[in-house]
C-alpha positions in Angstrom: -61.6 30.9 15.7 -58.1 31.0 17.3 -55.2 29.6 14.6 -53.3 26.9 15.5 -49.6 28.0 15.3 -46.5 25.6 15.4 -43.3 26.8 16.9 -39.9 25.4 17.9 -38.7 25.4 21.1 -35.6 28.6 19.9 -39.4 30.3 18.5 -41.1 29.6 21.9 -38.0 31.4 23.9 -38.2 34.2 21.3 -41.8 34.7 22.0 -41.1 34.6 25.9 -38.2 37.2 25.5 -39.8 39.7 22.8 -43.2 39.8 25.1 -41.3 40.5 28.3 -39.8 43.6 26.1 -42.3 44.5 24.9 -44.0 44.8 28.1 -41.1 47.1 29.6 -39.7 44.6 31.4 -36.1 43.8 29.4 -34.0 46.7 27.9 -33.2 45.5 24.2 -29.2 45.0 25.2 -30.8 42.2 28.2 -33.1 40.6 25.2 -30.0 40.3 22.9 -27.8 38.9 25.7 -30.5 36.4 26.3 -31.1 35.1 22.9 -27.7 35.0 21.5 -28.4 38.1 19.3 -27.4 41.6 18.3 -29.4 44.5 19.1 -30.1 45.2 15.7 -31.7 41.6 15.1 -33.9 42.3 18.8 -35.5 45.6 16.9 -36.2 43.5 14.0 -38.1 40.6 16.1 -40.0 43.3 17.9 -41.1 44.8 14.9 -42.0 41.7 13.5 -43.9 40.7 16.5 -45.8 44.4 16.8 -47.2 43.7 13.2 -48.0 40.2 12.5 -47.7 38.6 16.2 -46.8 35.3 17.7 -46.4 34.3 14.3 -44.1 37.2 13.4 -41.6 35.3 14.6 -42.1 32.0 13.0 -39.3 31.4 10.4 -40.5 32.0 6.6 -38.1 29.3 5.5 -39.9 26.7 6.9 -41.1 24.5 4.3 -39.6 25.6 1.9 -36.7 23.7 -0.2 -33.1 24.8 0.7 -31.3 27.5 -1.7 -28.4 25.0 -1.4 -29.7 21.5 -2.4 -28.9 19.3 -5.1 -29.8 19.5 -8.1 -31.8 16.5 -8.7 -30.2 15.4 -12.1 -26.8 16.1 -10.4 -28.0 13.2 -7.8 -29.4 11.1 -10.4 -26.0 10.9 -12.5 -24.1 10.7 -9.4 -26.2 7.5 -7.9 -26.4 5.9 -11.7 -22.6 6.5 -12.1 -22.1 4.5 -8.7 -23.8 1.9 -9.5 -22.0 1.2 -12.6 -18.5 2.2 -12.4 -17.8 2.7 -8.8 -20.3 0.7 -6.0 -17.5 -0.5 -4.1 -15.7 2.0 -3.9 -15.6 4.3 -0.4 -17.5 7.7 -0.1 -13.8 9.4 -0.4 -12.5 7.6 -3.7 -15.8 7.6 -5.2 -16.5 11.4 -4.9 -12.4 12.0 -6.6 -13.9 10.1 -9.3 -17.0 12.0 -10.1 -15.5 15.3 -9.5 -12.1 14.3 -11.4 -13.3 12.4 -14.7 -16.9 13.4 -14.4 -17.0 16.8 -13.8 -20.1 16.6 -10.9 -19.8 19.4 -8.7 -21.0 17.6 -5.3 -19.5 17.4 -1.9 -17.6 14.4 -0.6 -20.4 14.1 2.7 -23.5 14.2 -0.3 -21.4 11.1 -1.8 -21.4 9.3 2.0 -25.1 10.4 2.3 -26.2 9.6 -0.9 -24.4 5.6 -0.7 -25.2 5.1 2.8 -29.1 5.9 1.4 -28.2 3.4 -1.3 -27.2 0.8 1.1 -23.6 0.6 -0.9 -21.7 1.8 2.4 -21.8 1.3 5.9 -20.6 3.8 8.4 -18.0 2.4 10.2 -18.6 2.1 14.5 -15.9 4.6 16.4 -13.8 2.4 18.3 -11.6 3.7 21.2 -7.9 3.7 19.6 -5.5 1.8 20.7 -2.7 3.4 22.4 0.5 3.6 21.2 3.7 5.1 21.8 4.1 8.4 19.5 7.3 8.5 17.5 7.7 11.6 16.1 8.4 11.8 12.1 12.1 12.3 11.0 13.0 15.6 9.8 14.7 14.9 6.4 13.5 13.4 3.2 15.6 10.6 2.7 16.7 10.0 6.7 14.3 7.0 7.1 12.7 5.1 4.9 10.1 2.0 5.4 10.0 -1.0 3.1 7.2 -4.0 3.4 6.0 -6.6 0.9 2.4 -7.5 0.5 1.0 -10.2 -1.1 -2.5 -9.2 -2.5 -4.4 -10.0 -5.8 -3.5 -6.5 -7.0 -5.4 -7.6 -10.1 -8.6 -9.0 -8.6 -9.8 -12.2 -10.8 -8.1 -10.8 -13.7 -4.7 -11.8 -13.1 -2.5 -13.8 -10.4 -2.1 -12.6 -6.8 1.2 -11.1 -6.9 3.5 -9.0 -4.4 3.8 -5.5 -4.0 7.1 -3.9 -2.6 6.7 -0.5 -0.7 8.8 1.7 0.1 7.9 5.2 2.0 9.4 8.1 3.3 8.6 8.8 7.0 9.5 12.3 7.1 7.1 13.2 4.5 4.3 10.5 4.2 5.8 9.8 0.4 5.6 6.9 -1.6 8.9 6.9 -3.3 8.9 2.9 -4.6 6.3 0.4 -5.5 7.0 -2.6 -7.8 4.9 -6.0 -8.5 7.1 -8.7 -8.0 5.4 -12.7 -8.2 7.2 -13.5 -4.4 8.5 -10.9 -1.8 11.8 -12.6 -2.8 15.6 -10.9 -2.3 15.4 -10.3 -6.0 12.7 -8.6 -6.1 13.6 -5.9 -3.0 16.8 -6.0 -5.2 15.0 -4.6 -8.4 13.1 -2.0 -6.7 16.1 -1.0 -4.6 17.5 -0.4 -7.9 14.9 1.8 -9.3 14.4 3.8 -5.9 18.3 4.6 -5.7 18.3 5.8 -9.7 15.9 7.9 -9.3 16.8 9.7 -5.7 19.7 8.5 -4.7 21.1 6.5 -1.6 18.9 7.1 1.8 19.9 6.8 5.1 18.4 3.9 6.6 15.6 1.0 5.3 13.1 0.2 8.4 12.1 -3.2 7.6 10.3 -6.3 9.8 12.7 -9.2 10.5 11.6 -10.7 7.5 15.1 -13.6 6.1 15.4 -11.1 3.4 16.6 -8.7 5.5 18.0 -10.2 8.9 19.6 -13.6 9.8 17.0 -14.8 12.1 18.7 -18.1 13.0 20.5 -17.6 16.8 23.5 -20.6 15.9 24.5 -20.1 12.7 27.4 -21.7 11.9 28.3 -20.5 8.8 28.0 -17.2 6.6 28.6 -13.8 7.0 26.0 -13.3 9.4 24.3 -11.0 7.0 22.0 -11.7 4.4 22.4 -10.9 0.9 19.9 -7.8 0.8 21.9 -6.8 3.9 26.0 -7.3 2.5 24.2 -5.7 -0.6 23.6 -2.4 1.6 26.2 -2.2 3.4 28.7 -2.2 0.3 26.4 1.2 -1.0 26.3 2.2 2.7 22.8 1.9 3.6 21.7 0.9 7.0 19.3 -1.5 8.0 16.8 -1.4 10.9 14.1 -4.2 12.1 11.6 -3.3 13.6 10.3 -5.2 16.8 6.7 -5.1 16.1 4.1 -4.2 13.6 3.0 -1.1 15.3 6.9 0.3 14.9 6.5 0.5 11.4 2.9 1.7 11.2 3.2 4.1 8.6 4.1 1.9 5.7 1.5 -0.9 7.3 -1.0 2.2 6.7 -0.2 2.7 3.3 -0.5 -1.0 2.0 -3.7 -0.8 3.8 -4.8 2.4 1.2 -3.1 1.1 -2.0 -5.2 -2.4 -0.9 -8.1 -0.3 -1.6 -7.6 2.6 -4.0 -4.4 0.9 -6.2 -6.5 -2.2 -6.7 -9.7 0.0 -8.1 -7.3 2.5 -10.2 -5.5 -0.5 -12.0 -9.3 -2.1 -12.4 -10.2 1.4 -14.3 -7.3 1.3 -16.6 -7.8 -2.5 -17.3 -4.1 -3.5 -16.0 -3.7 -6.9 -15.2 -0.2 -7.7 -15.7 2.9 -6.7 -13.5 5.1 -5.2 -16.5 1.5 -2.9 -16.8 1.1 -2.5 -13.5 5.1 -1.4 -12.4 5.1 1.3 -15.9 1.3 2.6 -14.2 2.4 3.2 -10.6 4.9 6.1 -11.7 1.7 8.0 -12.3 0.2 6.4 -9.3 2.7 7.5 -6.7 2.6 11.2 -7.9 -1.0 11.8 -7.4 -0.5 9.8 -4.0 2.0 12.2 -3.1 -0.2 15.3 -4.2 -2.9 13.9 -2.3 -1.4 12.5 0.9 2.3 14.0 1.5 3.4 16.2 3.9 6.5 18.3 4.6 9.2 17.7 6.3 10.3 19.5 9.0 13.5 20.2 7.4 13.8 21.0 4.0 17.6 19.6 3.5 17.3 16.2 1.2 19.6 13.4 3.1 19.9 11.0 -0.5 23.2 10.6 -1.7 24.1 10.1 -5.0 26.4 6.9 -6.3 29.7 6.7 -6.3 31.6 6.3 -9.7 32.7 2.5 -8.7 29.6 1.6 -7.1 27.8 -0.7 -9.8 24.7 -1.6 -9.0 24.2 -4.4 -11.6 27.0 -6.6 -9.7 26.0 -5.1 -6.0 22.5 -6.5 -6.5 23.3 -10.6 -6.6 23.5 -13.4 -4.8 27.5 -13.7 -3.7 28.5 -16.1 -2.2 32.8 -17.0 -1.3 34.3 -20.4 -2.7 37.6 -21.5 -1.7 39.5 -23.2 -5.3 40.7 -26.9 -5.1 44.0 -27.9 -5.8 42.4 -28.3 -9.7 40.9 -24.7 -9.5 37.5 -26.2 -9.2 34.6 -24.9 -7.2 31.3 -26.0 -6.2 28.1 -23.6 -6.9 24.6 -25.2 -6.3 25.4 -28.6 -7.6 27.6 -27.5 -10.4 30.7 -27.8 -10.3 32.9 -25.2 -12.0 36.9 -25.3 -13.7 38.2 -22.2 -13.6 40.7 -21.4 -16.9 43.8 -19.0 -16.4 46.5 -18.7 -18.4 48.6 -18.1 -14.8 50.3 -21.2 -13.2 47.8 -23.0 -11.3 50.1 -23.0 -7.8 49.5 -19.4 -8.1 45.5 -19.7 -7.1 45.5 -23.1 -5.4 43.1 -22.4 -1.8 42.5 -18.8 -3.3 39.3 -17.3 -2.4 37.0 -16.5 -4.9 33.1 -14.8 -4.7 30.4 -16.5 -6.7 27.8 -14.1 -8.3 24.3 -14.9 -9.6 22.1 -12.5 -11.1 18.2 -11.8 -11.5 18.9 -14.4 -14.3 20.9 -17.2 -13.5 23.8 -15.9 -14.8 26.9 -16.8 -13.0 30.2 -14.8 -12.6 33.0 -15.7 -10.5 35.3 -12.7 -8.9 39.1 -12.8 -7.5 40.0 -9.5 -6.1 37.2 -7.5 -8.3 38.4 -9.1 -11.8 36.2 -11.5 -13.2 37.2 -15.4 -14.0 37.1 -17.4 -17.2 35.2 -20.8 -16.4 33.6 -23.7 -17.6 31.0 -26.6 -16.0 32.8 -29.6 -15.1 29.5 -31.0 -14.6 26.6 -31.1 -13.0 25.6 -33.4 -9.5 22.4 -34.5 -8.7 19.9 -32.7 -7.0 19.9 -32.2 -3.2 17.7 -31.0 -0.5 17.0 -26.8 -1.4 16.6 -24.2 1.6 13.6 -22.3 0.5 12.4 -19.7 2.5 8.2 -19.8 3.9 6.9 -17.3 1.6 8.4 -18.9 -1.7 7.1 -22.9 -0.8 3.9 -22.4 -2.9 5.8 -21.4 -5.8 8.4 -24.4 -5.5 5.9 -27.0 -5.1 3.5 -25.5 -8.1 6.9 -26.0 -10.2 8.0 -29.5 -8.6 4.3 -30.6 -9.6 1.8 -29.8 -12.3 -1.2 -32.1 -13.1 -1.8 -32.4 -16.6 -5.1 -31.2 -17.5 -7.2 -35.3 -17.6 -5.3 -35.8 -14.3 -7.9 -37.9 -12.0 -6.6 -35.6 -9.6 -8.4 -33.0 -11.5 -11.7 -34.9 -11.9 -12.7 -34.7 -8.2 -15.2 -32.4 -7.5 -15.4 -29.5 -4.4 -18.3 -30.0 -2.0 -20.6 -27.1 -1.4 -22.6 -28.2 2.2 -21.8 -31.5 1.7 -23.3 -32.4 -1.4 -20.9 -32.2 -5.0 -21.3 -29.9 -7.2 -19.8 -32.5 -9.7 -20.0 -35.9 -10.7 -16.3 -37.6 -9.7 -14.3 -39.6 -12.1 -14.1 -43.2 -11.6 -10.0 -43.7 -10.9 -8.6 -47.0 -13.7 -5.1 -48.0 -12.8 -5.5 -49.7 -15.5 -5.9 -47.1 -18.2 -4.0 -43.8 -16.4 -0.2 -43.0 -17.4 0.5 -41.5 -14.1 
């Protein structure tokens, strides 16, 4: 009885090719050119096929278990580790992990496999990019560098949702700043300006969006310097500022919230971090296994920071200043508070002088006439009126304005799931509340 042999369709066109040889019709340097081979690997067909036949030519390998699979209690620890310590993680971050802490040796596409298999990720459909404009990196470190905010809960539900300030180099890819701040406020770019510039000096130019922190947005101004504070703050240590007109201009930094959203969120869950003091002493680390990982060189290899100047001090440069003209009783007004100068000069000497107003991080005022600092005392205070706050800061103000006490009836109503309560409410006595 004949035997039943299977063969692929590359084994079918072997067969063809080796018989037509073997038949005199093909010289072995035709077969090769036909089926992709050497000459060498033609003789060793044909011999095959002169001693065993058709099936001769059938590989030996099939069915039979790769020399280069897993081991299976590598893919056990690696699925069991997933599932407990890392099942949200992506296919990329996940396999760092297990390779990094864990010691497994297995390949970043096995991790994609294995958690696709596992239903834990989902390959993402290929969409046709959008086109934009390509604008080459800058050459120098330093040149050009690209500041955003983004408000996130960087701690998940283990602490509040918070800010983070970022701050990257274009020319290399390199985080150079990050710092937790509770509101994208002036302040805050103020205190991580502070720590960027101490540690590498002055850059050229911040790329920013046309956020109020950094440009005056309103057309009919009729007051002010027509800077805002972050901006008279960079021009007196001589850094530029640019706004960008859209998004897509700054896409670089909008690319690298978009990671830390992802792997700066899991790192800090790791470590257990849930505070901002925590989190700002952690990203030191953070930032210099980003920059192993993700950085790039710059075409140039001259550094553009500058280093301070002697009288530049930052501690005064970063506050709110703002210039006061002194009454006829060397008294000024500073956010409802009025304040009595004291000099030991005759007071004709400084009537209409012009004076700068400074308010730190703190509340601490200080009050400047030609760079020397003023003795001064309240006069006293005025009652309260309307307060510019800026968008981004009105959820703070009004959760300071207002705070229910805890047996508020405000508190007692209950959410509705579908429409029905998932709580009894509170019956509302006028009669017995002390609101």
């Amino acid at each position: 009885m004949d035997k039943l042999l299977t063969m692929s369709k590359k084994e079918l066109t072997r067969l063809e090719v080796i018989q037509r040889l073997e038949e005199k019709r093909l010289k072995q340097k035709e077969a090769a050119e036909l089926l992709g081979i050497s000459e060498r690997h033609v003789r060793r067909l044909l011999c095959a096929y002169r001693q065993d036949g058709e099936s001769g030519l059938i590989s030996k390998r099939r069915g039979v278990p790769s020399n280069n699979r897993l081991a299976i209690e590598v893919v056990v620890k690696a699925r069991d580790l997933i599932y407990e310590r890392y099942h949200d993680f992506g296919p990329t971050l996940a396999h760092e992990k297990l390779s990094e802490i864990h010691g497994l040796q297995i390949s970043r596409e096995s991790i994609r496999s294995l958690m696709i298999a596992e239903e834990l990720w989902r390959p993402k459909k290929l969409k046709r990019p959008p086109v934009h404009q390509l604008r080459e990196r800058r050459a120098c470190f330093g040149e050009f560098v690209q500041i955003d905010g983004s408000p996130h809960a960087w701690f998940e539900e283990r602490g509040p949702v918070c800010n983070l300030l970022v701050y990257i180099d274009d020319a290399t890819g390199k985080l150079i700043e990050l710092y937790f701040t509770p509101g994208e406020t002036t302040f805050g770019y103020f205190a991580a300006t502070k720590r960027y510039v101490t540690r590498y000096g002055k850059p050229m130019a911040f790329y920013s969006d046309k956020n109020s922190i950094f440009k005056v947005n309103s057309k009919n101004a009729l007051s002010g310097s027509g800077m805002t504070q972050f901006g008279r703050a960079m021009k007196e240590i001589d850094i530029e500022i640019i706004c960008a007109n859209t998004p897509q201009a700054k896409g670089r930094v909008e690319r690298a919230i978009q990671i830390l959203q992802d792997r700066l969120v899991k790192e800090m869950r790791l470590r257990g971090i849930s505070t901002i003091d925590d989190a700002n002493a952690y990203v030191i680390e953070f930032m210099d296994d980003y920059n192993d990982r993700f950085a790039v060189e710059p075409r140039s290899s001259h550094n553009v920071h500058r280093a301070l100047r002697p009288e530049e001090d930052l501690d005064q440069v970063f506050t709110l200043q703002e210039q006061r003209i002194l009454s006829k009783n060397l008294t000024l007004q500073y956010k409802n508070v009025v304040y009595q100068i004291q000099t030991s000069r005759p007071t004709y000497a400084m009537r209409k002088a012009a004076v700068i107003v400074c308010e730190n991080d703190r509340g601490e005022i200080s009050i400047l006439y030609k760079g020397q600092s003023l003795a001064y005392t309240m006069y006293r205070k005025q009652q309260r009126q309307a307060e510019v706050v800026s968008s981004k800061s009105i959820d703070d103000k009004l959760k300071k304005l207002h705070r229910p006490s805890k047996d508020h009836p405000w508190r007692q109503y209950g959410q509705r799931i579908s429409g029905k309560p998932i709580k009894e409410v509170a019956q509302y006595d006028p009669a017995t509340s002390t609101d």
